[in-house]
C-alpha positions as CSV (number, residue, x, y, z in Angstrom):
1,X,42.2,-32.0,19.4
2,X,46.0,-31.8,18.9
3,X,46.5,-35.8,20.4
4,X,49.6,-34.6,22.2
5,X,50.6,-34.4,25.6
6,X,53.7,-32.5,27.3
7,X,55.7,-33.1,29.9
8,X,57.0,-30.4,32.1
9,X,60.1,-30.7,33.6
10,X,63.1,-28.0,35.4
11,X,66.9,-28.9,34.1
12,X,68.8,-30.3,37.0
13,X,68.4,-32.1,40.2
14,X,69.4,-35.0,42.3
15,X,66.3,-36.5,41.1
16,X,67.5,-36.8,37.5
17,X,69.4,-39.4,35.5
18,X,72.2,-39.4,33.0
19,X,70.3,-38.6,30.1
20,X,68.6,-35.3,31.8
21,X,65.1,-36.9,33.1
22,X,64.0,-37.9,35.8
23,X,63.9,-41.9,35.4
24,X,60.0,-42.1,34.3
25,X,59.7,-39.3,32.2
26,X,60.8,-40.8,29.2
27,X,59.0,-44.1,29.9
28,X,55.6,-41.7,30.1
29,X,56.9,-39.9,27.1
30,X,56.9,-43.3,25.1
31,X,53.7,-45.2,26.5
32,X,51.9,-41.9,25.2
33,X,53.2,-42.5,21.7
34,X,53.0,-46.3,21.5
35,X,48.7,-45.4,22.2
36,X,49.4,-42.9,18.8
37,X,50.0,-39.5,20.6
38,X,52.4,-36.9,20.3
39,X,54.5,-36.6,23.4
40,X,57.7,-34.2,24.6
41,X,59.7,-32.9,27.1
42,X,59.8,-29.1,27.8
43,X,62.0,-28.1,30.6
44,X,60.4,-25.2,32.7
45,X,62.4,-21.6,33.6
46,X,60.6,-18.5,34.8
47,X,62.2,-16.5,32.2
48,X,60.4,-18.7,29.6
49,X,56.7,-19.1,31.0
50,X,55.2,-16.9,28.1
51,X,56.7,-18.5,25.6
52,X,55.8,-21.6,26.9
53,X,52.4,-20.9,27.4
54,X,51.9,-19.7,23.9
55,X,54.1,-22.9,22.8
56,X,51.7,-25.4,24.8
57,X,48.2,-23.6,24.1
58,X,49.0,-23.9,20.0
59,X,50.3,-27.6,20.1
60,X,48.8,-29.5,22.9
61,X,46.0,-31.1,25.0
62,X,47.3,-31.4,27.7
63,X,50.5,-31.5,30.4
64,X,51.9,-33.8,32.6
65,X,54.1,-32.6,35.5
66,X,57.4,-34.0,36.5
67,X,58.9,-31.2,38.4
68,X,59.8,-31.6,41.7
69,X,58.7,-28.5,43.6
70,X,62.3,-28.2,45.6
71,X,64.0,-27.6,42.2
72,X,61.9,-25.3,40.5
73,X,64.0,-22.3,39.6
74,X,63.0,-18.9,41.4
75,X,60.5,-20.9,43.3
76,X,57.2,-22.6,43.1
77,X,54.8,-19.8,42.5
78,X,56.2,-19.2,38.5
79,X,55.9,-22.4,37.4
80,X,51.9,-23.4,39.0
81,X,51.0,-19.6,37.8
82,X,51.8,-21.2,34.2
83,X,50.0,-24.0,35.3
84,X,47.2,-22.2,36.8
85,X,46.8,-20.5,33.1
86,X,47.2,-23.3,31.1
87,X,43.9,-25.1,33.1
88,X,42.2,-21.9,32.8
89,X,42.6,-22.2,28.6
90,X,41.4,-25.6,29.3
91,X,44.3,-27.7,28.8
92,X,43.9,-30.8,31.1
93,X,46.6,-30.9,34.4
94,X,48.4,-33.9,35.3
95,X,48.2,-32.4,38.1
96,X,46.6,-29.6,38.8
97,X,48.5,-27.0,41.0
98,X,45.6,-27.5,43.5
99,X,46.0,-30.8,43.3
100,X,49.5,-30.9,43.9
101,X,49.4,-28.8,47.4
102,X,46.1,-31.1,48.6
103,X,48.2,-34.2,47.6
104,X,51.3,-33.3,48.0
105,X,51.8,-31.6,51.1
106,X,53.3,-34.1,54.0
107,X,50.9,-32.7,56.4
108,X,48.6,-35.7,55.2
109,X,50.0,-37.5,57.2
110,X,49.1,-35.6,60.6
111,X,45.8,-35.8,59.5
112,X,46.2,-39.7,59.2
113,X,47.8,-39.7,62.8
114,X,44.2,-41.4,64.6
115,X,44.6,-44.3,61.6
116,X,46.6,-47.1,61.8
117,X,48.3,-46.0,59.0
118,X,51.0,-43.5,61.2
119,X,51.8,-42.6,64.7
120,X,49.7,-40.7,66.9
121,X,52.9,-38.8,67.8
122,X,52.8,-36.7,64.7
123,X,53.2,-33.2,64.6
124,X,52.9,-30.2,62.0
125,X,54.9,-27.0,62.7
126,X,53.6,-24.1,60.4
127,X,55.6,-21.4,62.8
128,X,59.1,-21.7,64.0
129,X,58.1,-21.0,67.9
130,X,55.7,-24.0,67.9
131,X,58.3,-26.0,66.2
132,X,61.1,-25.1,69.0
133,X,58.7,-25.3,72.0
134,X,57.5,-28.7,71.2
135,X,60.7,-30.5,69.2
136,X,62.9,-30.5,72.4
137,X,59.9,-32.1,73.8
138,X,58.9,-34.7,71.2
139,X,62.8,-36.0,71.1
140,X,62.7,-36.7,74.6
141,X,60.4,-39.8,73.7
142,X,62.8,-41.1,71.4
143,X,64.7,-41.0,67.2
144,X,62.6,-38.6,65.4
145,X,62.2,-37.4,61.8
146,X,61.6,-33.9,60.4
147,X,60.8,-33.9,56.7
148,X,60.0,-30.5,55.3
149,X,56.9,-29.8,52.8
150,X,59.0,-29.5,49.5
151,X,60.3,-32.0,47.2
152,X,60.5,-35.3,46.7
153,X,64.5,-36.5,47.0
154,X,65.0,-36.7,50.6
155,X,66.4,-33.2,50.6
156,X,65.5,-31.2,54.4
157,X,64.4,-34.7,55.7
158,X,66.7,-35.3,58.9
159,X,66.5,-38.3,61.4
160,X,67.8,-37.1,64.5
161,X,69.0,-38.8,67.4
162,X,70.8,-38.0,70.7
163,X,74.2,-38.9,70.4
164,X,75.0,-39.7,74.5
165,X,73.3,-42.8,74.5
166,X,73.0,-42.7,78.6
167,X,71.1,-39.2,78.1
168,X,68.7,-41.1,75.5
169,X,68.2,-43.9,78.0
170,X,67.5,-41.6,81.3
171,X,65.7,-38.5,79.7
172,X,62.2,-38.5,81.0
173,X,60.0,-38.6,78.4
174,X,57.7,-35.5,77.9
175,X,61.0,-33.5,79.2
176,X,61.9,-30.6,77.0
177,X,66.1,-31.3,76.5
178,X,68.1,-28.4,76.9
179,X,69.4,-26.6,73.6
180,X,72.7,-27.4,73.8
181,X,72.3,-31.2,73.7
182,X,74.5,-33.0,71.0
183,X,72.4,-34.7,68.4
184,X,73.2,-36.8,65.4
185,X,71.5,-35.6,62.0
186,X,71.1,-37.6,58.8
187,X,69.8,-36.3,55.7
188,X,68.3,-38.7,53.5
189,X,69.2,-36.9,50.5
190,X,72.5,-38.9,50.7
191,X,72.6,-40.3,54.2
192,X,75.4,-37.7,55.1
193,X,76.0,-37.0,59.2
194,X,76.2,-33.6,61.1
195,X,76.8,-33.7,64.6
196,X,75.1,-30.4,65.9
197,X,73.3,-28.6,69.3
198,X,69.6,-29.0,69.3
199,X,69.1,-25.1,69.7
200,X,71.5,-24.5,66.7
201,X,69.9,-27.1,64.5
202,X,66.7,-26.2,65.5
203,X,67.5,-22.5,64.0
204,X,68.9,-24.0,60.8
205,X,65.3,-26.0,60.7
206,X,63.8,-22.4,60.4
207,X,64.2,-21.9,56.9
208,X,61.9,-25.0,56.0
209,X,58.6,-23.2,58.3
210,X,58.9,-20.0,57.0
211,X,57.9,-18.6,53.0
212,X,55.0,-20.0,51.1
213,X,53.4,-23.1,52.1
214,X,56.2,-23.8,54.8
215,X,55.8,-26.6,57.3
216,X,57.8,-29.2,59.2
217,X,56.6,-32.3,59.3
218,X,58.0,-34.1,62.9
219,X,57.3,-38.0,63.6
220,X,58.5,-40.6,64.9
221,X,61.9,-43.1,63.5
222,X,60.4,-45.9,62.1
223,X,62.8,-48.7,61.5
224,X,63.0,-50.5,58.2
225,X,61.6,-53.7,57.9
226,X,64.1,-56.2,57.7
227,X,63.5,-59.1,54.9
């Protein structure tokens, strides 16, 4: 046993900090050595996964990830193939690429729609046309949010509302709204606002269903609770 631990990260992101990190990573990094382990950081690129692979199998026990999956440089499937190898040579994953998807993947919480835990009014879309034959629907009742599968920073989550407030107020619910209704959209990556057509924003939504492990996530607005 080696008694040292990596943590995996990828270089840049809104998720990271001044020094580089993401904000825990170096707290991890120095728990591990106050209990008398070796820990370090070793930022992941595709072009590297070899070398890293050989670095990691010679020197360590086992790995820790910090990557979020929406930053991951030529996509996901690079970086949990190192991953899938590393657990195959029998270095322990924190956590696994398995266990990352099962976890992970905001579709949870349409299978925790008949709890009390979220709204019954929760939808997955895995393919764009279910996405824009029920959306215009599912708006009708009222503020939405569509968060896609990937990452963790707020990027392709979107509240969207209607903007003409009369249209909100009168729309029957369970109506389908016509594409070209106006509609307010707020990222929570940095709160920034687009006004857009439902049909055109709808379309730009695409790109979140479609590729590996795509999915849109659509539920109702809940308010924060005011303190």
């Amino acid at each position: 046993m080696h008694k040292a631990i990596v943590v995996f990260e990828v270089e840049g992101g809104s998720d990271k900090y001044f020094d580089g990190h993401r904000k825990d990573t170096m707290p991890i990094v120095n728990a591990i050595k106050a209990k008398g382990w070796h820990a370090e950081v070793v930022y992941f690129r595709p072009e590297w996964a070899d070398d890293i692979f050989d670095y990691v199998t010679a020197n360590f026990d086992a790995y820790i990830s910090r990557v979020n999956p929406g930053n991951i440089p030529g996509g996901e499937e690079g970086y949990f193939a190192l991953l899938a190898r590393l657990d195959y040579e029998g270095i322990v994953g924190m956590s696994t690429p398995v266990e990352m998807m099962a976890y992970g993947a905001k579709d949870a919480l349409v299978k925790l729609r008949e709890t009390e835990l979220v709204p019954s009014d929760t939808y997955a879309y895995y393919e764009p046309e279910d996405f824009h034959a029920n959306f215009p629907v599912s708006l009708s009742y009222g503020e939405r949010v569509l968060k896609q599968n990937r990452g963790s920073t707020g990027s392709g989550i979107w509240r969207v509302q209607i903007v003409d407030k009369d249209l909100a107020a009168s729309v029957e619910p369970g109506t389908a709204l016509p594409l070209d209704t106006k509609i307010k959209c707020t990222e929570a990556v940095d709160n920034h606002t687009e006004i857009r057509e439902l049909g055109e924003f709808m379309d730009f939504c695409d790109q979140y269903v479609l590729g590996r492990n795509g999915m849109l996530v659509d539920m109702r607005f809940m308010p924060r609770i005011v303190e």
